[in-house]
C-alpha positions as CSV (number, residue, x, y, z in Angstrom):
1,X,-18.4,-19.8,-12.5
2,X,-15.1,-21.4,-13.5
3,X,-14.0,-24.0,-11.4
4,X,-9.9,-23.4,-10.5
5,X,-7.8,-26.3,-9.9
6,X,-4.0,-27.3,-9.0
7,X,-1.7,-29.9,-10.9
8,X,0.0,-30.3,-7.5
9,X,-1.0,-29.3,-4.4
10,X,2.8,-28.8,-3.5
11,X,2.9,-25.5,-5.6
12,X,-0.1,-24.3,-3.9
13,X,1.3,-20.6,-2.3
14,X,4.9,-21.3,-4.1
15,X,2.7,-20.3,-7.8
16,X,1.6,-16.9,-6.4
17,X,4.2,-14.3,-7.8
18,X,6.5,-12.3,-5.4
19,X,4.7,-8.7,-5.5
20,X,7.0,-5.8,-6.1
21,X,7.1,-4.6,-2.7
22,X,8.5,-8.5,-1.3
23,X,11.2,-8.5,-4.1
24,X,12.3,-4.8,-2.8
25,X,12.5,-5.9,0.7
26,X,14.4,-9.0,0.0
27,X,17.0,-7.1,-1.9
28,X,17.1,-4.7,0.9
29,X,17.3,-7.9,3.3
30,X,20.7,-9.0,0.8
31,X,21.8,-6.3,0.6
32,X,21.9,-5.4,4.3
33,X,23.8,-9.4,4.9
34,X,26.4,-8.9,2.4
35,X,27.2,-4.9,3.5
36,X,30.0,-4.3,5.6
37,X,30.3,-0.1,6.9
38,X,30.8,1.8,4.0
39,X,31.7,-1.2,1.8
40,X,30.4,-0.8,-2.2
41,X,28.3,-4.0,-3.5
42,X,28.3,-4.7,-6.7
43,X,25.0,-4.8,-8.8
44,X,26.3,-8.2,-10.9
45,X,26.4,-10.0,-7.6
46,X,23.2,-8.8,-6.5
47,X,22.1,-10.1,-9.8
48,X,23.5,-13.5,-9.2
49,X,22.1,-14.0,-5.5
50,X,18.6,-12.8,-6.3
51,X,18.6,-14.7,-9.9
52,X,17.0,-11.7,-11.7
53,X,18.2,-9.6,-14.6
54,X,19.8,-6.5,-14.6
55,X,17.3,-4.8,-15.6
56,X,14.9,-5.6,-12.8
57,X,17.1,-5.6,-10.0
58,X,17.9,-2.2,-11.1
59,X,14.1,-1.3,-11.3
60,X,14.1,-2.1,-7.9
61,X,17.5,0.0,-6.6
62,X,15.6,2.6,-8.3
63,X,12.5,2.7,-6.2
64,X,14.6,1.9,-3.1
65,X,16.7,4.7,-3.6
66,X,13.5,6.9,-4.2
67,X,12.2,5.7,-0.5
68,X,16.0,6.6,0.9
69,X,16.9,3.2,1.6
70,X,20.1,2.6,-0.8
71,X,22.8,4.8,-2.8
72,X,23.5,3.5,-6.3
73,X,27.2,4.6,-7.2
74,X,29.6,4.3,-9.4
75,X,27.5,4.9,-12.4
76,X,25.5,2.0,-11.6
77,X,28.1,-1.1,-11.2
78,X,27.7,-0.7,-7.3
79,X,25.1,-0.3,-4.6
80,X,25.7,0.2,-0.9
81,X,22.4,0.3,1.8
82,X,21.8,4.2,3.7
83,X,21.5,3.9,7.5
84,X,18.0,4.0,6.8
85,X,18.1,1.2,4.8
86,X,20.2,-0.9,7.1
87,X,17.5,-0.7,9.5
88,X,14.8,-1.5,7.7
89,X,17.1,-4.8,6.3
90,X,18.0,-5.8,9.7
91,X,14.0,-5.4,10.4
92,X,13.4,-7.6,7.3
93,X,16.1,-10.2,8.3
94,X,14.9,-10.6,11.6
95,X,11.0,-11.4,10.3
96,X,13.0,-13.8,8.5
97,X,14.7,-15.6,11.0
98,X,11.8,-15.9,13.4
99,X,9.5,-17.6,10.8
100,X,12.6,-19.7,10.0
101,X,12.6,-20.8,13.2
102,X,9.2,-21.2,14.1
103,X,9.1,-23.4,11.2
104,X,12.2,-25.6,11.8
105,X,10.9,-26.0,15.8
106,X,7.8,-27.0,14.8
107,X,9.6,-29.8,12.5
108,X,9.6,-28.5,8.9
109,X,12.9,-29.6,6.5
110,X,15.4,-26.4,6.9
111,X,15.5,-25.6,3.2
112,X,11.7,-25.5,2.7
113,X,11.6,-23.7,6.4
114,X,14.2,-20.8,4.0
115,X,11.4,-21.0,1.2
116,X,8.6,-20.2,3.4
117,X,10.0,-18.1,5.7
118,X,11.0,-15.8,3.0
119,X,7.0,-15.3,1.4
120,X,5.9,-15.1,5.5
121,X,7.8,-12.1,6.4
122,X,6.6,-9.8,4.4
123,X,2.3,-10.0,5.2
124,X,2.1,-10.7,9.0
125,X,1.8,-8.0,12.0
126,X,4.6,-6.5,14.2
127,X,2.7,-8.2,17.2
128,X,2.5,-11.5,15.5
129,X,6.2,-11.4,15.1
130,X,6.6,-10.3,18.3
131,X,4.1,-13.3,20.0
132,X,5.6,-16.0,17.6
133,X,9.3,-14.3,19.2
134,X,8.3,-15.1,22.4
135,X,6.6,-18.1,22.1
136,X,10.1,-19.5,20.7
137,X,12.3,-18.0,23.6
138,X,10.0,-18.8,26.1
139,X,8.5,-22.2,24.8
140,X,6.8,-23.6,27.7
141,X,6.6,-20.9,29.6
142,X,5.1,-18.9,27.2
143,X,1.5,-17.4,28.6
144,X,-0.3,-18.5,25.9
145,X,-4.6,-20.2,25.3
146,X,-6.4,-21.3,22.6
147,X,-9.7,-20.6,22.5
148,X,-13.3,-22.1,21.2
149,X,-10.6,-24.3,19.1
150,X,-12.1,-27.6,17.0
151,X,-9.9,-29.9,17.1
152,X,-11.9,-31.8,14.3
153,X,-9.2,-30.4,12.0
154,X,-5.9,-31.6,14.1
155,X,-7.2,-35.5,14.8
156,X,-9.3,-37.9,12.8
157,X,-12.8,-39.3,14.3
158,X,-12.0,-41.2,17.4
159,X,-11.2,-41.3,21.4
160,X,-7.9,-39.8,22.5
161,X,-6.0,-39.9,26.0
162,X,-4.0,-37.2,27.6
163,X,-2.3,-36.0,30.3
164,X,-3.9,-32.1,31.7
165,X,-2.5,-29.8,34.4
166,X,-4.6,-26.8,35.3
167,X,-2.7,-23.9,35.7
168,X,-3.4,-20.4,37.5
169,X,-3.6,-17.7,34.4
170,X,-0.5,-14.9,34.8
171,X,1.4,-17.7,37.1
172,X,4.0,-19.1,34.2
173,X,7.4,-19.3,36.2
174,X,7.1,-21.7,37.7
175,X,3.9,-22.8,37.0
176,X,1.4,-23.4,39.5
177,X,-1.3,-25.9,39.5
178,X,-5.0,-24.8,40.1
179,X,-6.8,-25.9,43.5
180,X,-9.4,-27.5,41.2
181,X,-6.6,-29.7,39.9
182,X,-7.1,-32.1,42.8
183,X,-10.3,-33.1,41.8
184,X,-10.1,-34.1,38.2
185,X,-7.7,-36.9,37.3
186,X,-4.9,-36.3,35.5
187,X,-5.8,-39.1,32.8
188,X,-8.6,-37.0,30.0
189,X,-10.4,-37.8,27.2
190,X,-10.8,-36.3,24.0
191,X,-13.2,-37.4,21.5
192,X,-13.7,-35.9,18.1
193,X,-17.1,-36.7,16.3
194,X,-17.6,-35.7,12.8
195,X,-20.0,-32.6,14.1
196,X,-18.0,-32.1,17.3
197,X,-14.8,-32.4,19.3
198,X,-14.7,-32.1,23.4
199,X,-12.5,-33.3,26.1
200,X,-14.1,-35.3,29.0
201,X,-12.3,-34.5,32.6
202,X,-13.2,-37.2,35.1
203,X,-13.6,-36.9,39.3
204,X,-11.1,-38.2,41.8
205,X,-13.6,-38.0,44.5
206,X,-14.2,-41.9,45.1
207,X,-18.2,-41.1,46.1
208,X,-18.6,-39.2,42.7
209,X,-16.8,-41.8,40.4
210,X,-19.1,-41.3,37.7
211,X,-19.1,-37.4,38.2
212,X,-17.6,-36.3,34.9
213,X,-17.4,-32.5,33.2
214,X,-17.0,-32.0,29.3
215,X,-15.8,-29.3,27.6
216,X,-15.2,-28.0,23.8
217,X,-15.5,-25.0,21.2
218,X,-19.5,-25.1,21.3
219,X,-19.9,-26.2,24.5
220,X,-18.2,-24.0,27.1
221,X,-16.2,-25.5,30.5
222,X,-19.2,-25.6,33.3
223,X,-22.6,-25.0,31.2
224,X,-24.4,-28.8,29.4
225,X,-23.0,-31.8,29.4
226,X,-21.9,-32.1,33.4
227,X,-23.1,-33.9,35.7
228,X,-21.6,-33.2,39.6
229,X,-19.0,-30.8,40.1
230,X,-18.2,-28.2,42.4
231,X,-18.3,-24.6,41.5
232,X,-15.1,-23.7,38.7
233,X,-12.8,-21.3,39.0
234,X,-12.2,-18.6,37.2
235,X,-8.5,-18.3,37.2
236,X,-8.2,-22.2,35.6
237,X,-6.8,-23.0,32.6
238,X,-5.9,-26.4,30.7
């Protein structure tokens, strides 16, 4: 088997070619940003904004105007988007500026946030769109869990101290705390082990000060690993 590798790792994902569907729907997606109602754009700027020949971009007009999303007029000097098309290019635009700014919230340089934003909208789901949406509207608030998550691949071997709240599931605005809050301390403890990762919650309760639960992706909240607790509820979340 031949082994592949990568000069850089920077132009891993950037070195996959645009398919033909993606360089269809970004045209569509210029198209739609640079159309005014009615207004005739023409195929040499077009050209110069998608920095492709002629010949392709026309290739591609073709096949759009095929699926009844653009009119090519003018004996091919000028191309204006159907209302078909506008739709679909407003659709396209606004996969666009989600990832864009999931990206640039989350702390990535705006330019390559542009770059990637523009190879992510054309392969996710309408409900991941829709989730990452609200998640960016709503930010904390945002009804959200990660489950059976190892956290081996965020942090590096080692102890780790946090701050927890446990929250009633559905209950978002405000947020209410769980009753079992009050007997775990808000101070926990994450360690991450080169086979495992688990949080350790610790008792308030001053008789049961060396009562503590732990909790991770193989090891479920309330089976091994405890020691005394009262029952959990079911409603809890971290």
């Amino acid at each position: 088997m031949t082994k592949i590798t990568y000069e850089s790792t920077e132009e891993l994902g950037h070195s996959i070619p645009l398919s033909k569907r993606e360089i269809e729907e970004d045209i569509l997606e210029e198209l739609c940003s640079l159309a005014k109602k009615d207004a005739l754009i023409g195929i040499s700027e077009i050209c110069g904004r998608m920095k492709m020949s002629r010949r392709e971009v026309l290739a591609c007009l073709k096949q759009l105007t095929a699926q009844g999303y653009v009119k090519i007029e003018e004996k091919n000097i000028c191309v204006c988007p159907t209302e078909l098309g506008r739709i679909r290019g407003e659709e396209c635009r606004h996969r666009h500026e989600t990832f864009t700014q999931l990206l640039e919230y989350v702390g990535v340089e705006s330019r390559i946030a542009e770059e990637d934003a523009c190879r992510m909208e054309h392969v996710v789901s309408d409900e991941t769109v829709q989730q990452i949406c609200n998640f960016v509207n709503y930010g904390s608030t945002f009804e959200h869990a990660l489950r059976n998550t190892d956290l081996r691949y965020r942090y590096e071997p080692g102890e780790y101290s946090f701050l927890m709240g446990i929250y009633y599931m559905e209950i978002t605005c405000p947020r209410r705390l769980a009753g079992e809050f009050k007997n775990y301390k808000e101070q926990i403890r994450l360690h991450v082990k080169k086979e495992d990762s688990y949080f350790e919650l610790f008792c308030t309760a001053p008789e049961e000060k060396n009562c503590s639960l732990v909790c991770g992706p193989r090891n479920r909240l309330g089976k091994s690993r405890r020691r005394k607790r009262k029952s959990p509820d079911p409603n809890r979340r971290f």
